[in-house]
VEXBATOR-11418 format. One record per residue (C-alpha): residue number from 1; residue in one letter; x, y, z negated. Coordinates in steps of 0.25 Angstrom, whole numbers, plus 5000, padded with zeros to 4 digits. Example, Ala and Ser with C-alpha at 12.3 -4.5 7.8 and 13.67 -1.06 7.14 Angstrom:
{node 1, a, {5049, 4982, 4969}}
{node 2, s, {5055, 4996, 4971}}
//
This chain:
{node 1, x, {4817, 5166, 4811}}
{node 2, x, {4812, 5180, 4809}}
{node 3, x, {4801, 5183, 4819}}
{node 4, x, {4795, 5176, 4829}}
{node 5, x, {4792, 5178, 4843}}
{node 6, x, {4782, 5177, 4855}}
{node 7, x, {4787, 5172, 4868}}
{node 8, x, {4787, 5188, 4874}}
{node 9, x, {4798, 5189, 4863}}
{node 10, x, {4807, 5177, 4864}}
{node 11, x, {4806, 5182, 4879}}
{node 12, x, {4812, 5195, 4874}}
{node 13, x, {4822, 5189, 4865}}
{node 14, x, {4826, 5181, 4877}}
{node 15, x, {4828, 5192, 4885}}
{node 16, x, {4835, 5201, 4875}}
{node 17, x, {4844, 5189, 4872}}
{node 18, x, {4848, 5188, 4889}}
{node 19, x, {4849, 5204, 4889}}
{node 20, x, {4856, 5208, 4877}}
{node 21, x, {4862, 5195, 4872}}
{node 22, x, {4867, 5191, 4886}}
{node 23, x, {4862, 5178, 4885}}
{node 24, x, {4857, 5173, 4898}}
{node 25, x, {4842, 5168, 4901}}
{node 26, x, {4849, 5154, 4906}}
{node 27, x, {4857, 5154, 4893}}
{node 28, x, {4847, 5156, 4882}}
{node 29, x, {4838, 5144, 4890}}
{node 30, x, {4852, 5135, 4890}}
{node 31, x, {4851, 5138, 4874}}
{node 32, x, {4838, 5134, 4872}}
{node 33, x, {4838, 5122, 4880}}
{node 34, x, {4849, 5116, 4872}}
{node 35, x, {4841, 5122, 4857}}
{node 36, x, {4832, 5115, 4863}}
{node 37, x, {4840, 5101, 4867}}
{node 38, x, {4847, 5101, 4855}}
{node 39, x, {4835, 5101, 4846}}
{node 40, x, {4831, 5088, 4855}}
{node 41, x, {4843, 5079, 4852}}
{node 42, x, {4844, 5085, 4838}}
{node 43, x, {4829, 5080, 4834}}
{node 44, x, {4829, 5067, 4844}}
{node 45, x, {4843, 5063, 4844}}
{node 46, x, {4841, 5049, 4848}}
{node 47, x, {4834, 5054, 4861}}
{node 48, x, {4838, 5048, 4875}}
{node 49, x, {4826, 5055, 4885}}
{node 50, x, {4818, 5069, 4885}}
{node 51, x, {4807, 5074, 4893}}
{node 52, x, {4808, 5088, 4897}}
{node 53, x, {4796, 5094, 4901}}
{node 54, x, {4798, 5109, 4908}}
{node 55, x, {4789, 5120, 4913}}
{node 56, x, {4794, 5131, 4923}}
{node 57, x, {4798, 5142, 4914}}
{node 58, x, {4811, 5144, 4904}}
{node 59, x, {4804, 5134, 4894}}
{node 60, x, {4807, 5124, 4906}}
{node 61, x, {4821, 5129, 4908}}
{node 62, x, {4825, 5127, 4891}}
{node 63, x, {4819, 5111, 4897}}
{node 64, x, {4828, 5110, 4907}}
{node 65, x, {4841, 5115, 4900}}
{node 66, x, {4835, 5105, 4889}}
{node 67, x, {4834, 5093, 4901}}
{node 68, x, {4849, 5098, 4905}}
{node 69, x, {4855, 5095, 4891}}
{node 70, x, {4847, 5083, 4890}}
{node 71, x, {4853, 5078, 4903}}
{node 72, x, {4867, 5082, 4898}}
{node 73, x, {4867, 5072, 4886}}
{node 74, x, {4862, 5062, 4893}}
{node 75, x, {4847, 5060, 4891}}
{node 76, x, {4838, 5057, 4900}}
{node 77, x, {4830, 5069, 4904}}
{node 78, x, {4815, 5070, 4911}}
{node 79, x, {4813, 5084, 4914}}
{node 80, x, {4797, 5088, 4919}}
{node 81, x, {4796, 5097, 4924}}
{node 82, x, {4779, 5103, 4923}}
{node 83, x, {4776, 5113, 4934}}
{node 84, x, {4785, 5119, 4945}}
{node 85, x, {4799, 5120, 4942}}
{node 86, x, {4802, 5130, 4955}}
{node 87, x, {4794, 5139, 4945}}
{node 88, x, {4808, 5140, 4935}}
{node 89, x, {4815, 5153, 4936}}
{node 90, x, {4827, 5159, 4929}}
{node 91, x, {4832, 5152, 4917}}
{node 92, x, {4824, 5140, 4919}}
{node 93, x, {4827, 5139, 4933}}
{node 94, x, {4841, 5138, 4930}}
{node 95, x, {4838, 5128, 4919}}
{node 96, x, {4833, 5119, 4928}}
{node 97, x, {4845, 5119, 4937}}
{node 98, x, {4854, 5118, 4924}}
{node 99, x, {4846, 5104, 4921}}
{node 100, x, {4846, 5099, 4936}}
{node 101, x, {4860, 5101, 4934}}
{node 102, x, {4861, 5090, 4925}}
{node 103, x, {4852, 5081, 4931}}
{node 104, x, {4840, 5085, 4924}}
{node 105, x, {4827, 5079, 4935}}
{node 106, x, {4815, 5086, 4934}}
{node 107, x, {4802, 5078, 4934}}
{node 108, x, {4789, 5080, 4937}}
{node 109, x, {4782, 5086, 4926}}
{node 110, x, {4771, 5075, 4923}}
{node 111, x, {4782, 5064, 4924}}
{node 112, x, {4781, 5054, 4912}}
{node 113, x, {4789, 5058, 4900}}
{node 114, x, {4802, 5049, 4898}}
{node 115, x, {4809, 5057, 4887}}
{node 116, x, {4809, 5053, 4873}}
{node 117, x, {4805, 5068, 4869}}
{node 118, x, {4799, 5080, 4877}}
{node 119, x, {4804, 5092, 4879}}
{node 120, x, {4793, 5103, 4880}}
{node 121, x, {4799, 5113, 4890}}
{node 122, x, {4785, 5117, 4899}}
{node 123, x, {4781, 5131, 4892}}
{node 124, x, {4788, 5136, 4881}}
{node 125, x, {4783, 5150, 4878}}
{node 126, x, {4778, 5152, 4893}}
{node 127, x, {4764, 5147, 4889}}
{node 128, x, {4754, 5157, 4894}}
{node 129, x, {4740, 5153, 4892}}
{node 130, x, {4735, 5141, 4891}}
{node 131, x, {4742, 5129, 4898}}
{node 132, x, {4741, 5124, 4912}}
{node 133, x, {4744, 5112, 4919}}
{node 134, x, {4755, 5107, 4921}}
{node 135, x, {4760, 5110, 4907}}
{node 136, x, {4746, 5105, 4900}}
{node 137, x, {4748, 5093, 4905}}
{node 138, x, {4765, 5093, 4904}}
{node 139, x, {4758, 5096, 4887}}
{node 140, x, {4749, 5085, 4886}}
{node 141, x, {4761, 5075, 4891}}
{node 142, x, {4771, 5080, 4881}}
{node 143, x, {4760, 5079, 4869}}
{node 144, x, {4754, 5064, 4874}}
{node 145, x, {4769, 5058, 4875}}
{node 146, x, {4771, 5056, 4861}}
{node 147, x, {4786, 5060, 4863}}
{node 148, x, {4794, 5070, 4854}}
{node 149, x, {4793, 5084, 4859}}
{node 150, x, {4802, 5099, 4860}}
{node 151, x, {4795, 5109, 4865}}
{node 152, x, {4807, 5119, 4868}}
{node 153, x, {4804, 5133, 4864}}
{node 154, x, {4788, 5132, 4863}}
{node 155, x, {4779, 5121, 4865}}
{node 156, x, {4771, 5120, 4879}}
{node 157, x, {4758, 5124, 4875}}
{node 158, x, {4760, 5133, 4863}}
{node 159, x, {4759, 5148, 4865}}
{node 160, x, {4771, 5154, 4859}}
{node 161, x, {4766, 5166, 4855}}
{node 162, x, {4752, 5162, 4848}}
{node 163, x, {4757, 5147, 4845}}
{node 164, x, {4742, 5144, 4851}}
{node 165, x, {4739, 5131, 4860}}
{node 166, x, {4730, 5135, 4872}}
{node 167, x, {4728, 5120, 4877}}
{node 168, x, {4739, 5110, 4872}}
{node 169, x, {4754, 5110, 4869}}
{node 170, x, {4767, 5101, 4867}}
{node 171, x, {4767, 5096, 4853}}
{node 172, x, {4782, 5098, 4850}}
{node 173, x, {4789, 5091, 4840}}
{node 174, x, {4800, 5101, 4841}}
{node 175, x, {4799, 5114, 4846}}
{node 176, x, {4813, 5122, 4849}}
{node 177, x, {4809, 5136, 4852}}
{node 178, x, {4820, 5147, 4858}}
{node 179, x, {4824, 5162, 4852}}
{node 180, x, {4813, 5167, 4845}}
{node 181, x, {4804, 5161, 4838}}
{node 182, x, {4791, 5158, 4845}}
{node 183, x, {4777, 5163, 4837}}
{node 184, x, {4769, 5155, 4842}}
{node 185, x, {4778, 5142, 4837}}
{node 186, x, {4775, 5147, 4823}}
{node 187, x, {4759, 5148, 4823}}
{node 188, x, {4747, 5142, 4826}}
{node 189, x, {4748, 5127, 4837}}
{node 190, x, {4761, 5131, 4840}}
{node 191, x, {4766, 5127, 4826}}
{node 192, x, {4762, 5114, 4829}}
{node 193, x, {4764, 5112, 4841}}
{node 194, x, {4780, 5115, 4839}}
{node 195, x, {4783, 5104, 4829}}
{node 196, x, {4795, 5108, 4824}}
{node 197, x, {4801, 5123, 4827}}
{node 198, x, {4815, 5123, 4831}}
{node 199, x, {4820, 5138, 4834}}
{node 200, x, {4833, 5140, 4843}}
{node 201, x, {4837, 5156, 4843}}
{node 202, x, {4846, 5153, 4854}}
{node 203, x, {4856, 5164, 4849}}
{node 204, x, {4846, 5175, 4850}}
{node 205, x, {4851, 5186, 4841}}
{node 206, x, {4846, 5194, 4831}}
{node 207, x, {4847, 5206, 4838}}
{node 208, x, {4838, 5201, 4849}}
{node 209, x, {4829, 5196, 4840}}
{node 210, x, {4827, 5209, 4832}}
{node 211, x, {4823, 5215, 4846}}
{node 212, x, {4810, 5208, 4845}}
{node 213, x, {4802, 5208, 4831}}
{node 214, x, {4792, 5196, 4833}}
{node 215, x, {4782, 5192, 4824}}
{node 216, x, {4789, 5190, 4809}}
{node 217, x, {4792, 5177, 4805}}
{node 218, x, {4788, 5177, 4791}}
{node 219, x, {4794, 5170, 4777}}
{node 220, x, {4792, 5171, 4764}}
{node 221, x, {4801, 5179, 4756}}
{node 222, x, {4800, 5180, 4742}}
{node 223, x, {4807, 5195, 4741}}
{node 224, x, {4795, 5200, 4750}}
{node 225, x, {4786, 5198, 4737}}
{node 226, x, {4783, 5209, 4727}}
{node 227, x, {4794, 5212, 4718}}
{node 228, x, {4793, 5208, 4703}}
{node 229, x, {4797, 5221, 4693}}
{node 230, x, {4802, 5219, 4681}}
{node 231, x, {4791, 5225, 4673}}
{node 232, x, {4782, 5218, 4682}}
{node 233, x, {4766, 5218, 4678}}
{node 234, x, {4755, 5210, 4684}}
{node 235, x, {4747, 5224, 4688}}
{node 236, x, {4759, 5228, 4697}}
{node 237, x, {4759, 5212, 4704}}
{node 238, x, {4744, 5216, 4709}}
{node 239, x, {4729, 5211, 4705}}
{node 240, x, {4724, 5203, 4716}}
{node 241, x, {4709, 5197, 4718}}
{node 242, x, {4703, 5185, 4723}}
{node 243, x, {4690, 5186, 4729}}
{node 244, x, {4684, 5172, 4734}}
{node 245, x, {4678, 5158, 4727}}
{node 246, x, {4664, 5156, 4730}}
{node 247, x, {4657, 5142, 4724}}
{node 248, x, {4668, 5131, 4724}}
{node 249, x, {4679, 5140, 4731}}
{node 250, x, {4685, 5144, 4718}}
{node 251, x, {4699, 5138, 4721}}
{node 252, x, {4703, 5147, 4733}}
{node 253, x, {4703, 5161, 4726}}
{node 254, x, {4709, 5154, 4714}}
{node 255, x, {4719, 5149, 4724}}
{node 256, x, {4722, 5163, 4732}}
{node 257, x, {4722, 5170, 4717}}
{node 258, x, {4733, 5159, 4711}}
{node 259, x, {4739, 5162, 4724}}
{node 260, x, {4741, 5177, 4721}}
{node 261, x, {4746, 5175, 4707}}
{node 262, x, {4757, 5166, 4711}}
{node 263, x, {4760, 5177, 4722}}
{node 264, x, {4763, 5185, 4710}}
{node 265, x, {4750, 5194, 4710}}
{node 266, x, {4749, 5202, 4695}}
{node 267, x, {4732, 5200, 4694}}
{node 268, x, {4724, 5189, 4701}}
{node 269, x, {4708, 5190, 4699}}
{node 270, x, {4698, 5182, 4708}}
{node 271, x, {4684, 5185, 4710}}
{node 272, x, {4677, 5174, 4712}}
{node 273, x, {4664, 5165, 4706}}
{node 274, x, {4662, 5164, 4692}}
{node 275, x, {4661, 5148, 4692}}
{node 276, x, {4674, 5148, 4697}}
{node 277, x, {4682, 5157, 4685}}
{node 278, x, {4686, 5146, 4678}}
{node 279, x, {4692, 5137, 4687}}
{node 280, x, {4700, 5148, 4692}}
{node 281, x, {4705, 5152, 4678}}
{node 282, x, {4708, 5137, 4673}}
{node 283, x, {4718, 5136, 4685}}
{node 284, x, {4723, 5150, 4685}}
{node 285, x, {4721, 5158, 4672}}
{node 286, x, {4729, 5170, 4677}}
{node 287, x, {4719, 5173, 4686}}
{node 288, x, {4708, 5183, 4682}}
{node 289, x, {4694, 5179, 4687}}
{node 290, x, {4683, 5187, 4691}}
{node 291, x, {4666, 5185, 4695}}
{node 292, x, {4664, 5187, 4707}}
{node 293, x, {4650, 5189, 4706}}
{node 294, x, {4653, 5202, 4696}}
{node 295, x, {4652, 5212, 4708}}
{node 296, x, {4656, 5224, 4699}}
{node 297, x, {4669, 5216, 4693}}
{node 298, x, {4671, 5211, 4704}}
{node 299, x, {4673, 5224, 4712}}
{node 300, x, {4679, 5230, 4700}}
{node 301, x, {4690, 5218, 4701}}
{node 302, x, {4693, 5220, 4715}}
{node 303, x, {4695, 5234, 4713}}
{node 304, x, {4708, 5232, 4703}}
{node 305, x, {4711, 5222, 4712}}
{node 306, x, {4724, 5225, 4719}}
{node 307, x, {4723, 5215, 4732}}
{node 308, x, {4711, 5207, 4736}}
{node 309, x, {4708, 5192, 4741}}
{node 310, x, {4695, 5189, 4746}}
{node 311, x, {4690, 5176, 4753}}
{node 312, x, {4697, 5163, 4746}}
{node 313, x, {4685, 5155, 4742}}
{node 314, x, {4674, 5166, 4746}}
{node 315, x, {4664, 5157, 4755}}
{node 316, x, {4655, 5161, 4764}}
{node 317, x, {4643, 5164, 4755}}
{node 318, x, {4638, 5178, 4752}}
{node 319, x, {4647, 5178, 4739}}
{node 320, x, {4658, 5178, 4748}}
{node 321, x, {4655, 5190, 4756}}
{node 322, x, {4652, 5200, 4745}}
{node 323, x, {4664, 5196, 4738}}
{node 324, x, {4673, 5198, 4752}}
{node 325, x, {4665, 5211, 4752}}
{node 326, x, {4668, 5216, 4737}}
{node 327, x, {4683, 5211, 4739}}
{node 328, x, {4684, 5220, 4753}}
{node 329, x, {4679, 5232, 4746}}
{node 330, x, {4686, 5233, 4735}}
{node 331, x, {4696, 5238, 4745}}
{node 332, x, {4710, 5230, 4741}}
{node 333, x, {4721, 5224, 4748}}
{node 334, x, {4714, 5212, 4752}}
{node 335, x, {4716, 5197, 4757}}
{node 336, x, {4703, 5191, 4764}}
{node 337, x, {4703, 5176, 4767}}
{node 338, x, {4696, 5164, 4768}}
{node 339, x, {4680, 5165, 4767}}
{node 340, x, {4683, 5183, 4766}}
{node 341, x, {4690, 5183, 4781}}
{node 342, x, {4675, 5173, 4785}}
{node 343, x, {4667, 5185, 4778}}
{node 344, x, {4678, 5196, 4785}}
{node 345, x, {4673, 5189, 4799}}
{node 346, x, {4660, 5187, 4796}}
{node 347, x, {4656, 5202, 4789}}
{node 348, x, {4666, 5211, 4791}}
{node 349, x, {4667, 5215, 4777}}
{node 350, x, {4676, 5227, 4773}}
{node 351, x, {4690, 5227, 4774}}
{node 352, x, {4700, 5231, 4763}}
{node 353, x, {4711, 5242, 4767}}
{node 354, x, {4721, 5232, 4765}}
{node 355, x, {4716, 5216, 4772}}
{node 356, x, {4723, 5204, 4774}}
{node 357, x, {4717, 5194, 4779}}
{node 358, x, {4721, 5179, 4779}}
{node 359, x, {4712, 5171, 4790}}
{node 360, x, {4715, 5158, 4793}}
{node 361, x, {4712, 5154, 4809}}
{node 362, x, {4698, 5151, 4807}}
{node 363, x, {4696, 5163, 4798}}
{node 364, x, {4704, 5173, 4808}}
{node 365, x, {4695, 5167, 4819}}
{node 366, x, {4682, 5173, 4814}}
{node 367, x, {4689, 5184, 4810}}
{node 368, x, {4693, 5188, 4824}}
{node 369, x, {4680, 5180, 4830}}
{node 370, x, {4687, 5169, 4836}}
{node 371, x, {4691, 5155, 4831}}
{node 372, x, {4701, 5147, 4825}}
{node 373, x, {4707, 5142, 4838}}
{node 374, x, {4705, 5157, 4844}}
{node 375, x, {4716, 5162, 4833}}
{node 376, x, {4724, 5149, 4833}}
{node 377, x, {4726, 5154, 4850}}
{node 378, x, {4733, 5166, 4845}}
{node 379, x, {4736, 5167, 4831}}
{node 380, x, {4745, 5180, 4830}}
{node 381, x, {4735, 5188, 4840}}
{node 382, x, {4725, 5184, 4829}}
{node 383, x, {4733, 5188, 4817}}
{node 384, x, {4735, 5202, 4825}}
{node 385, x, {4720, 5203, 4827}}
{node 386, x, {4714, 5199, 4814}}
{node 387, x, {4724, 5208, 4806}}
{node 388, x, {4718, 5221, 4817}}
{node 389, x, {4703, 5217, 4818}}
{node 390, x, {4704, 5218, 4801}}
{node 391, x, {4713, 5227, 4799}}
{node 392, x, {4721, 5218, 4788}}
{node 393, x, {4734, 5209, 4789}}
{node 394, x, {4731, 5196, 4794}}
{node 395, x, {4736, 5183, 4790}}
{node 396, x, {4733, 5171, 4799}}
{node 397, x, {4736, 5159, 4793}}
{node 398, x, {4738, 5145, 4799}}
{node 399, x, {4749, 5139, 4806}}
{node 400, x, {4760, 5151, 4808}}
{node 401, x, {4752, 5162, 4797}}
{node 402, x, {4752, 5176, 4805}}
{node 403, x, {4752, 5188, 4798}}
{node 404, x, {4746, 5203, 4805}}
{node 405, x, {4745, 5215, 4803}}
{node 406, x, {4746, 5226, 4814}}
{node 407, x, {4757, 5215, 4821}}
{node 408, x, {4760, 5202, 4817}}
{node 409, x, {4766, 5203, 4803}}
{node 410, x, {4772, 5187, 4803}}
{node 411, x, {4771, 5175, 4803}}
{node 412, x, {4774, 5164, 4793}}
{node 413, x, {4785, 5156, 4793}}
{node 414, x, {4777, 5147, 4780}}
{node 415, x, {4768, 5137, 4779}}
{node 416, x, {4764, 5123, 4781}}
{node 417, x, {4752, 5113, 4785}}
{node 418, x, {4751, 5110, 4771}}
{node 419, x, {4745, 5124, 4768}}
{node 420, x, {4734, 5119, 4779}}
{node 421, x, {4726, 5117, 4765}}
{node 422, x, {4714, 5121, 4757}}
{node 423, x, {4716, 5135, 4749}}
{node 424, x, {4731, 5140, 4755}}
{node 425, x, {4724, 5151, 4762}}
{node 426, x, {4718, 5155, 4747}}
{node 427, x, {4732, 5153, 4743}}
{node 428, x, {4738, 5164, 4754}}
{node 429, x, {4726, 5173, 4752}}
{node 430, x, {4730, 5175, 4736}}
{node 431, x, {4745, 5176, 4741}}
{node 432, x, {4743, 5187, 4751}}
{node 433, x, {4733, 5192, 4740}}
{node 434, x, {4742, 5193, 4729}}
{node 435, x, {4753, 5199, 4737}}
{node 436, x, {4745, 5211, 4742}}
{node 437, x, {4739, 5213, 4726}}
{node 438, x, {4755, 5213, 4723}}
{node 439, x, {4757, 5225, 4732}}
{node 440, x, {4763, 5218, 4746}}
{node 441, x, {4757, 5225, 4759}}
{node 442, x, {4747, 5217, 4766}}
{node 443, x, {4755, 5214, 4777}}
{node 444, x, {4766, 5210, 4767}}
{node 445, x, {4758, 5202, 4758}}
{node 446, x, {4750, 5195, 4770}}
{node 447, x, {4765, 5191, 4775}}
{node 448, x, {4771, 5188, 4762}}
{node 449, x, {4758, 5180, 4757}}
{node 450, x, {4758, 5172, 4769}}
{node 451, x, {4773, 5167, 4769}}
{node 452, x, {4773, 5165, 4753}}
{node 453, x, {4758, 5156, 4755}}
{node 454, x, {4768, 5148, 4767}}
{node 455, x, {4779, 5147, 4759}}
{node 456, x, {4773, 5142, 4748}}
{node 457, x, {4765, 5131, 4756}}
{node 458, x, {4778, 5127, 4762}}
{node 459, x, {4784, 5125, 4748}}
{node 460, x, {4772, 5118, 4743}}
{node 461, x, {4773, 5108, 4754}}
{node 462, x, {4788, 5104, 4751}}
{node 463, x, {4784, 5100, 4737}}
{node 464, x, {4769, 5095, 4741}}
{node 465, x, {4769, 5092, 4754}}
{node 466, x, {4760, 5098, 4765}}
{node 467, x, {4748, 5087, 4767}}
{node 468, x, {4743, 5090, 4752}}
{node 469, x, {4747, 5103, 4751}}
{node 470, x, {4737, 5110, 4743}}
{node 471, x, {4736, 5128, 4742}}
{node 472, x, {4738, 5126, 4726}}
{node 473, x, {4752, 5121, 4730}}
{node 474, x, {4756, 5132, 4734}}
{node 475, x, {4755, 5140, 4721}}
{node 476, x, {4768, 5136, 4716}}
{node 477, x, {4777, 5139, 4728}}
{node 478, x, {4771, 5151, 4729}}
{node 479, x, {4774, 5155, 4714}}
{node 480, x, {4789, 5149, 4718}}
{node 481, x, {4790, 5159, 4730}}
{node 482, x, {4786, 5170, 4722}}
{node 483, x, {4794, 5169, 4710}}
//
């Protein structure tokens, strides 16, 4: 995959696949019901019985032609049908009649479920708003049955563009989604909703897909790093600063500036409490360390600083703020996170020429004046906003990373649960951090920082494991990624 899609644009790839392609409406639903059919004998070979459970729009007619097939094999098919099915038009309609053909009997839609595993066929990408009865209720069935589940194309209940739950939705354990690939499948609930991701192109071409641009799908990529000269010296590979560590929070700007230098960043410096120097330089001597409460060599630090990373450690005390004050007006390429976006929301502050910022839900809620959950309902809208209100590039972390600029820049294809942990944002901060002070764009070093901070968790997982993954873990796959 290369991009993905909302459901007004799989609607247009659909349509430029009948109108340019010559594939008929009926054919490309035939298609994906059997994607759809296959993936279910091919994950439950031993299956003798399925419920199908159908709305009344094309999501309905991929169940029928899924009821058909099932039919013609010889299971034994219950097919509910949830809400009117005189409501079916077009392709669906005629899927319904393909099934009856075969001898597919529809039953009432709150019939007990006889199958050995549930097909989801209700909404699909259809859902708009919130859910209503009969499919609420249809959704509370599927999840309380304790039966396996495939959802075909998107789960009932998740928004296909957001990836936001308004009420409830199916709880997939397989998920076989059609042409393009859905956003919202790749972000916020909907990642857990959808279990495992099966995508079926369903011979859509690269010459209809490159017709509608989507939302980059972004991956790490080595060769989008800043190159190595052969008279390389550390003063061209950038000078970054680290500005955060109040009392007992020394380890997450020593964290975001290890980060950096594994990045491949020339000069790392943090600004941070005095008590804290010597911890810092016993774990990481190539690091320069600075007082913090030295406001005239502190300023001048800043200002032979070529990028900026305020907020890993900062707190919420006074000490904080005029340190996210002093880092702000030095006027460099900046990263805020952490306890630096809580003093962005809270007192404005000043804001650098060039600001990335890297909030996580809860962070980008006071940051737009709304809460976690409020983002959560619609995470790309909210990267869009918060990189507008501030003028900066914005990279919303979480389940599905978003990164914004003046359109949505991406989203990454990395990460894990594992990286669900203490300090990985610190980590990210000095990776984004230490690509800007290298040179990269913002927008490039947000992206590309972003992807190498998933990546890099990825790889740490395959050796560790996710449950004990710690942010440290990451330093050596990111070094191995770099190199």
């Amino acid at each position: 995959m290369t991009n993905l899609y909302t459901s007004a644009q799989c609607r247009e790839l659909d349509r430029l696949m009948i109108e340019q392609e010559g594939v008929a409406g009926f054919d490309l639903m035939r298609r994906a019901g059997q994607a759809a059919f296959d993936e279910l004998v091919h994950r439950w070979p031993g299956v003798r019985s399925v419920s199908i459970c159908c709305g009344k729009g094309n999501n309905a007619g991929d169940g029928y032609i899924i009821a058909g097939l099932a039919q013609e094999i010889g299971l034994d098919v219950q097919l509910l049908q949830v809400g009117d099915a005189s409501q079916l038009r077009g392709d669906a309609a005629l899927a319904k009649a393909w099934a009856e053909e075969r001898d597919v009997i529809c039953d009432p839609g709150d019939a007990s479920f006889t199958g050995e595993v549930i097909v989801d066929a209700l909404l699909g990408t259809g859902l708009n708003g919130p859910l209503r009865e009969p499919f609420q209720s249809a959704v509370e069935r599927i999840n309380a049955c304790a039966l396996p589940v495939l959802a075909v194309d998107v789960p009932s209940g998740v928004n296909a563009d957001t990836g936001a739950v308004a009420d409830a939705a199916v709880r997939a354990d397989v998920t076989v989604s059609f042409i393009g690939a859905k956003l919202g499948l790749h972000t916020g609930p909907g990642l857990a909703a959808r279990g495992e991701l099966v995508q079926a192109g369903l011979g859509v071409t690269d010459a209809v897909l490159a017709q509608v641009p989507g939302c980059p799908w972004l991956q790490f990529d080595a060769a989008q790093l800043p190159a190595l000269a052969i008279d390389q010296h550390k003063h061209r590979m950038g000078h970054l600063v680290v500005v955060g560590g109040d009392a007992g929070m020394g380890g997450a700007p020593l964290m975001a500036a290890e980060a950096a230098l594994r990045a491949g960043t020339g000069l790392v410096s943090l600004l941070t409490r005095p008590e804290h120097h010597a911890a810092i330089l016993a774990r990481r001597p190539e690091l320069m360390v600075r007082d913090a409460e030295d406001a005239e060599g502190a300023a001048a630090l800043l200002e032979r600083a070529s990028a900026v990373v305020a907020g890993p450690g900062l707190g919420r005390a006074p000490w904080g703020e005029r340190l996210s004050r002093l880092a702000l007006a030095a006027g460099k390429p900046t990263v805020i996170d952490a306890d630096g976006l809580r003093w962005l929301a809270e007192r404005g502050l000043g804001a650098a020429d060039t600001l990335i910022i890297t909030p996580h839900p809860g962070e980008a809620g006071a940051l737009l004046g709304t809460s976690a959950a409020g983002i959560e309902a619609d995470r790309p809208a909210a990267a869009l906003e918060l990189a507008r209100r501030f003028n900066a590039v914005a990279v919303l972390k979480g389940p599905g990373t978003l990164c914004a600029a003046d359109e949505l820049l991406g989203l990454c294809a990395h990460g894990n649960p594992g990286m669900a942990t203490a300090g990985t944002g610190d980590v990210l901060a000095g990776l984004i951090g230490g690509l800007l002070a290298q040179g990269l764009a913002p927008s490039r070093a947000a992206a590309v920082g972003a992807c190498l901070h998933g990546w890099a968790g990825d790889r740490a997982a395959m050796r560790r494991g996710q449950r004990g993954l710690i942010a440290t873990d990451l330093f050596e796959a990111i070094a191995e990624a770099v190199s």
